[in-house]
Structure formats: structure tokens, C-alpha cells
C-alpha positions as CSV (number, residue, x, y, z in Angstrom):
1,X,73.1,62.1,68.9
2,X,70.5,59.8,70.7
3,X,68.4,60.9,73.1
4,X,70.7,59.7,76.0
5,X,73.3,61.9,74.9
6,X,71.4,65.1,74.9
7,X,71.2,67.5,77.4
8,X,68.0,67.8,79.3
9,X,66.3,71.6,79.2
10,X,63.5,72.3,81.1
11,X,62.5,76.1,79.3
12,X,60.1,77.9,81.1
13,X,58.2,80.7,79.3
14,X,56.3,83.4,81.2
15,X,53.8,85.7,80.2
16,X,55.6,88.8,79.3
17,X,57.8,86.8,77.0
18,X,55.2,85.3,74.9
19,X,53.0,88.7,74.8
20,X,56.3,90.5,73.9
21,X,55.0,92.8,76.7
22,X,51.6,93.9,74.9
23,X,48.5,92.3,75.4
24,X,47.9,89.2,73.0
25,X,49.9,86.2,72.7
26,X,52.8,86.5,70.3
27,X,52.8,83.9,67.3
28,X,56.0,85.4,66.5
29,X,57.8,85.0,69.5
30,X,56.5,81.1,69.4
31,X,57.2,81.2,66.0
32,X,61.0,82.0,67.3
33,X,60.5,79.8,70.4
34,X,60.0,76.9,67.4
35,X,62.8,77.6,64.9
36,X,65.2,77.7,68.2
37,X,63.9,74.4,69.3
38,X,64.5,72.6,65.9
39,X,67.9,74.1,65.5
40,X,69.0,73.1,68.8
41,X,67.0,69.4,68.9
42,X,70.3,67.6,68.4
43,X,72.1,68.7,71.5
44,X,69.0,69.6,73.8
45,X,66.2,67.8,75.0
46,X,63.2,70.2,75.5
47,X,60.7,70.7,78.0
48,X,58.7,73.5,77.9
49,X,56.8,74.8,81.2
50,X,54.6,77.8,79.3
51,X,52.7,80.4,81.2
52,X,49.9,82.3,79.1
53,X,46.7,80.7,79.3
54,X,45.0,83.9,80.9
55,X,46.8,86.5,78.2
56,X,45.4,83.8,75.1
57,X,42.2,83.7,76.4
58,X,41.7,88.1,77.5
59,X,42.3,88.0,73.2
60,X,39.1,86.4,72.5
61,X,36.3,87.0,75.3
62,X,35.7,89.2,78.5
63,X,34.4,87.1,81.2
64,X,32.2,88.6,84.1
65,X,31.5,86.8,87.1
66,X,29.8,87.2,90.8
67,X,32.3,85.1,92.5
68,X,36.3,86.4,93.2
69,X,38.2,87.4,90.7
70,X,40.5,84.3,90.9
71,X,37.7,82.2,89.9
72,X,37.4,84.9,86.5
73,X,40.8,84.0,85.8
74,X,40.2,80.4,86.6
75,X,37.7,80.1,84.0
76,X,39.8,82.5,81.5
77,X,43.2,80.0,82.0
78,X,40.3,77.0,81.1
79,X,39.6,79.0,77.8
80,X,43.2,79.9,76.9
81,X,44.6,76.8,77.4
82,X,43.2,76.1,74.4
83,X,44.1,78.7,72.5
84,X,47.5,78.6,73.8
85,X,48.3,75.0,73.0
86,X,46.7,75.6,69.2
87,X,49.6,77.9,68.6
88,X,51.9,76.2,69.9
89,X,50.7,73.0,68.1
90,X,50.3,75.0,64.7
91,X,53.9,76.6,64.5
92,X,55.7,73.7,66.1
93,X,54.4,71.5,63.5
94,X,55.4,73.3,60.4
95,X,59.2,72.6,61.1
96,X,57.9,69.2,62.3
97,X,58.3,69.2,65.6
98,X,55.5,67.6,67.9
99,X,54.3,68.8,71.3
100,X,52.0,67.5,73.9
101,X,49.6,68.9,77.0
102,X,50.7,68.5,80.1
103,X,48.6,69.9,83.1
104,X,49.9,69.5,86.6
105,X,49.4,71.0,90.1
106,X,51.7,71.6,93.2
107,X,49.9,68.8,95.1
108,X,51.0,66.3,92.0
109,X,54.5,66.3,93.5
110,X,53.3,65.5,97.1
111,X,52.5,61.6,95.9
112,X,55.5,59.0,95.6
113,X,53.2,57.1,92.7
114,X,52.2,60.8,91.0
115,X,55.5,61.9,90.6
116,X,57.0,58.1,89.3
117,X,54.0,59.1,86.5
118,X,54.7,62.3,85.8
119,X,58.5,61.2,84.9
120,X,57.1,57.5,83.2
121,X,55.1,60.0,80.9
122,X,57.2,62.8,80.6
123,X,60.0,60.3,79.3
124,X,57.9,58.1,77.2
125,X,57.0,61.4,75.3
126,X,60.5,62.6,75.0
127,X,61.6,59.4,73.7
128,X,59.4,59.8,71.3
129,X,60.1,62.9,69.9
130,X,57.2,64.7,71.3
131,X,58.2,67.8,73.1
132,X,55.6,68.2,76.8
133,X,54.6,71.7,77.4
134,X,53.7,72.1,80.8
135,X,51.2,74.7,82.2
136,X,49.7,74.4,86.2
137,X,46.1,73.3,86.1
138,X,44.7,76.7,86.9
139,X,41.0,75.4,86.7
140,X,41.6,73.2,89.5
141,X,45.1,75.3,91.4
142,X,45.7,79.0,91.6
143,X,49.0,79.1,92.9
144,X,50.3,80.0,89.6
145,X,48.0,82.8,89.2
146,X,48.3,84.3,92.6
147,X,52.3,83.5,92.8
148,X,55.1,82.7,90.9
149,X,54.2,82.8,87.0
150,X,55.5,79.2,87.0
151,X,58.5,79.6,88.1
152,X,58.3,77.8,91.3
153,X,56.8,74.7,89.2
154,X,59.4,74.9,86.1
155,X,61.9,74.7,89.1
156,X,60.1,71.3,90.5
157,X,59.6,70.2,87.0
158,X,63.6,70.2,86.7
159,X,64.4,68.5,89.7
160,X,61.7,66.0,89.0
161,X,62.9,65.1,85.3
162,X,66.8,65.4,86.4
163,X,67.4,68.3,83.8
164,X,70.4,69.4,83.1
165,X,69.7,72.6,83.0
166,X,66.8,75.1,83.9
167,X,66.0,78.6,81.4
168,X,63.9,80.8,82.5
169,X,62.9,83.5,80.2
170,X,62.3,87.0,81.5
171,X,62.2,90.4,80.3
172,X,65.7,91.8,81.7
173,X,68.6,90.5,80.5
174,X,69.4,88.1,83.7
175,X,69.7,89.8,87.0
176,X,70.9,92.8,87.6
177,X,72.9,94.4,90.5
178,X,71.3,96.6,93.0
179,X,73.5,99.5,92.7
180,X,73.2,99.5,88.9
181,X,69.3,99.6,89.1
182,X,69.2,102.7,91.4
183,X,71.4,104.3,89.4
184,X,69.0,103.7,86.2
185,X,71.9,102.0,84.1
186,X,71.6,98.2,84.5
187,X,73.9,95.7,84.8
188,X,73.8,92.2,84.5
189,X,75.3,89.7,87.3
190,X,76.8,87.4,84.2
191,X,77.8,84.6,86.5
192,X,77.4,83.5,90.1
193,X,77.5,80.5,92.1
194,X,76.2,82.3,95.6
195,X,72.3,82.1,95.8
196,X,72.8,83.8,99.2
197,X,74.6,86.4,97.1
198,X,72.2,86.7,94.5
199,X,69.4,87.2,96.5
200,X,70.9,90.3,98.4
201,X,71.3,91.7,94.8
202,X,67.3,91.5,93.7
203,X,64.2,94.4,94.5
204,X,61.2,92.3,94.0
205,X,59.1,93.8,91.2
206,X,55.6,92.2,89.7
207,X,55.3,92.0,85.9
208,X,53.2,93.4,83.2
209,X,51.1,90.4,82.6
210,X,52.7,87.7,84.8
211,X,52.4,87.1,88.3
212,X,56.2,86.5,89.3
213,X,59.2,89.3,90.2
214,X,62.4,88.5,90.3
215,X,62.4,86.9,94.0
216,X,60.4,84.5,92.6
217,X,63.2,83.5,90.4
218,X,65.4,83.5,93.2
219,X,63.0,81.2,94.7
220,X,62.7,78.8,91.4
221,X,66.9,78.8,91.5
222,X,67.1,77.7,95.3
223,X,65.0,74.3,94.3
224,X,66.8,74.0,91.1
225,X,70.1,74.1,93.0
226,X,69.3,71.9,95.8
227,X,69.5,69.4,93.0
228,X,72.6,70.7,91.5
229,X,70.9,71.7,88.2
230,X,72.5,74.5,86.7
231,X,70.4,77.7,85.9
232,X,70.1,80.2,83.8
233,X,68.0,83.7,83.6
234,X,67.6,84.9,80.2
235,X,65.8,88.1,78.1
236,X,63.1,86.0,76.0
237,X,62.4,89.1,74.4
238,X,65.7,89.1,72.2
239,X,65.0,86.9,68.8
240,X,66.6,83.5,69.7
241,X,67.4,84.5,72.7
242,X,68.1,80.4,73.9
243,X,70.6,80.0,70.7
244,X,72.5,83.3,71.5
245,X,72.7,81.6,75.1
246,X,73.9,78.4,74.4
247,X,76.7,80.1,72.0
248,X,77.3,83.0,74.8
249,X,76.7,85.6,72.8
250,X,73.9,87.2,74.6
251,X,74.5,88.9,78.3
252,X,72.5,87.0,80.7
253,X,72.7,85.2,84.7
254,X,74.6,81.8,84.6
255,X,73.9,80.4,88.5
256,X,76.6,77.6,89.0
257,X,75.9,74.4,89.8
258,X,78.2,74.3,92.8
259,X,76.1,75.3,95.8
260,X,76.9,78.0,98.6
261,X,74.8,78.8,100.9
């Protein structure tokens, strides 16, 4: 299957998924994030929008600073980066897979010529077999930090690239209704083509170690669908949780591409 063919998967990964909900980077969970990549390569496309650059970096140094605490977190993302890309790099590469750095910012979608570059590069890296991982360029932006734990930018990236379809990883197993939630037993909304809908169904909640609820998600879905791109909202806690997906064997929220507002 050529690269034409293939569907087009923008993943994004948020922090609570690659900590596994402690507080250090999982290699095991990109270990798992790797294997499903290579055994899905021949139908899917992959690019990866990867939170965790603050989480890699609180592993390895404590930072103290007289300025705000976003600037702290600032210079943490700047460390982790690093760190974060290494693992990715290290167990990508042992089932030969190859990946790449990609930095961008909100403002990089403002410029006609910045956004025909982003795609130009995106694509010639895709063609080639090298798989982008996209994080927001904290050092420089803090809407990440402050807001929506990528979503909002995974959401952008999607529309930008013309994905077919957008996964974001979470730690509940999709959305679930409201009812369910207050009476502690929750149930997933499997399937729904109603943002409008959806959105009367979420209580905004803040993660562990990311910055982004579940409106946020709502938020990341409206984008995606306003370009017909197909979403889904998936427990990356569960071992190959993007394989159990694509085979619907998992429970998890499927938002239609049809639109209804």
C-alpha cells in the first residue's frame, strides 16, 4: 500500500497517557505507542502531536526561578524536549521506524506562506518514511501549558495536513454521559455525530499532569469537524489502545464526520 493509499492519522498524546498517570515518562507506554505504529504502518499514516516535555524534564532536575511560574515551566519544556524526543527516537528505532522534531506555535498557522511550509515539510517527511512528532514550542508559546494539553493544536494540525482522522488519547475510555458520571458508574457515549450534543454531555475536569479537561476536547473536535475529519477519543492507558480501536474492540467516542450543529 503506497503512501497515497493510506489513511492519514494525526495521534495526539497527552501527558497522562505517556506518564501512565505517575510522575515520569513511560518508556513502556512509548514502547507500546511504537509496536502499534509499526503494526499499523501499512494502512495508516502517522503523525504524532506528543505532549510531555515538562513531565520528561521534572524526572531529571528541579528548576527554581524569580520570574512566574510559566517561565519555570518554559525552561523545564526546553529541557524535556530533549529527553522526550530521545525516547521516542530510541524505541521507535529498534522496530525501524524513524521520527522527526517538529516544533510549532499557534501564531504558525496565522501565515498563508508558514502554513504552505508546515504541510511542504510535514509531507516530504511522510513520504519519506519518517514519522513528525509535533510538540508546541513552549520556550517561545505557553498556550499549551496554560490551556489545552495540545489538543487545540493536534486539532489544527489535522485540518492543516487534511487527516483522515484525528485520535486523541485520554485517560477515560471516550466520553462519558453526564448522568452516568454522577451516578459513579461511567458510561461511554460510543458514537455521536452531534457536537452540540456532546458537549451538553461533558463536566470539565483538569488532569493529573496535563493541562486539558474534557471541554478542551470538545473544543479540539469542533475544529477537527469543521473540516469534516472524523474523530476519535480513546483510553491511551489500555496496551494498544489505537489497534483495539481500529479493530473495534475497545469501548471508546467515535464523533461522525457528518456535522450538526
Amino acid at each position: 500500500m503506497n503512501a497515497k493509499t493510506k489513511k492519514r492519522m494525526v495521534l495526539k498524546i497527552g501527558s497522562n497517557t505517556l506518564t501512565k498517570e505517575t510522575n515520569h515518562i513511560s518508556r513502556g507506554k512509548i514502547e507500546d505507542i511504537a509496536n502499534q505504529v509499526a503494526s499499523l504502518k501499512d494502512e495508516y499514516e502517522f503523525i504524532i502531536v506528543s505532549s510531555g516535555a515538562i513531565a520528561a524534564a521534572k524526572q531529571f532536575v528541579q528548576l527554581e526561578g524569580n520570574g512566574k511560574d510559566i517561565n519555570v515551566k518554559q525552561a523545564l519544556a526546553s529541557i524535556g524536549q530533549l529527553h522526550l524526543m530521545r525516547i521516542y527516537q530510541e524505541n521507535f528505532r529498534e522496530l525501524g521506524l524513524y521520527v522527526s522534531q517538529c516544533l510549532l506555535s499557534y501564531s504558525d498557522f496565522n501565515s498563508d506562506s508558514t502554513r504552505e511550509n508546515i504541510v511542504n515539510t510535514i509531507n516530504i517527511l511522510c513520504e519519506n518514511d519518517y514519522i513528525p512528532i509535533i510538540n508546541e514550542n513552549d520556550t517561545v508559546a505557553t498556550d499549551e501549558i496554560q490551556f489545552g494539553d495540545n489538543d487545540k493544536l493536534a486539532a489544527m494540525t489535522a485540518v492543516l495536513l487534511g487527516a483522515d482522522l484525528l485520535v486523541i488519547a485520554t485517560n477515560t475510555n471516550g466520553i462519558y454521559t453526564r448522568n452516568s458520571i454522577e451516578e459513579n458508574q461511567p458510561k461511554t457515549i460510543t458514537s455521536v455525530s452531534s457536537v452540540e450534543e456532546l458537549l451538553k454531555e461533558v463536566a470539565d475536569g483538569k488532569s493529573t499532569h496535563g493541562t486539558g479537561g474534557m471541554l478542551s476536547k470538545i473544543e479540539a473536535v469542533k475544529i477537527a469537524h469543521s473540516a469534516n475529519i472524523e474523530t476519535w477519543i480513546i483510553n491511551g492507558l489500555e496496551d494498544e489502545f489505537i489497534v483495539k480501536a481500529v479493530q473495534g474492540s475497545s469501548v471508546f467516542t467515535k464523533i461522525d464526520k457528518t456535522v450538526i450543529y
